[in-house]
C-alpha positions, -999 to 999 in steps of 0.1 A, spaced: 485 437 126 454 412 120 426 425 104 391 418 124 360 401 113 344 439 103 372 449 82 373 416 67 331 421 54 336 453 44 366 447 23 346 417 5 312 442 3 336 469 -18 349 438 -36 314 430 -42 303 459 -55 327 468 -78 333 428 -92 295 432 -101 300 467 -116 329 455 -140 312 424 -154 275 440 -156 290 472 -170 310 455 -198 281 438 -213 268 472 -231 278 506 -233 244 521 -223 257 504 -186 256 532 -156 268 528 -123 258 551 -91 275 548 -55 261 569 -27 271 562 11 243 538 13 238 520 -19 251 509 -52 237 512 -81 241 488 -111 221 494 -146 226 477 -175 193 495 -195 184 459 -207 142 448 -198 157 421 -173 159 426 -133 187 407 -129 209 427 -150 198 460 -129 207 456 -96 204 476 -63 230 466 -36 221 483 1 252 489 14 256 473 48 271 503 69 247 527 54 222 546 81 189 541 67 182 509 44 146 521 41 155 552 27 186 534 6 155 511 -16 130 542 -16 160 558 -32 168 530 -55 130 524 -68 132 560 -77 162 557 -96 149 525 -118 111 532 -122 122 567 -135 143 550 -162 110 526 -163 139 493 -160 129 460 -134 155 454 -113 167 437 -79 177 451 -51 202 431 -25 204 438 12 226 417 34 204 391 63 221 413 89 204 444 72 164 431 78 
């Protein structure tokens, strides 16, 4: 049975997700990794936004709600960080 265009994104967004968990996550053992329904979360503890990363999780309900959640999470731990949506999510 083919697999469809949907199944096919979402298998490369979990792919995603857990490729940049494994190589961020290796790099020091302070590293922390969240998943909720409607994000990811990637933190490394180091003072540089690219190594603390939000990913919004395309099938997720409420994007707005996903970044309020992941600002929350990083300002508390006082860390910059990114956070990645996909250009179907704006």
């Amino acid at each position: 049975m083919p697999i469809c265009d949907d199944e096919i994104r979402q298998l490369a967004d979990e792919d995603y997700y857990h490729a940049q968990a494994l190589l961020m996550t290796t790099a020091t053992p302070i590293a922390e990794v969240v998943e909720g329904r409607d994000l990811f979360l990637v933190s490394t503890g180091a003072p540089f936004g690219a190594f603390n990363i939000g990913v919004i999780k395309p099938d997720g309900e409420d994007p707005q709600r996903a970044i309020a959640r992941a600002e929350r999470y990083f300002d508390s731990r006082d860390l910059p960080y990114r956070v990645q949506l996909r250009h179907d999510q704006l």
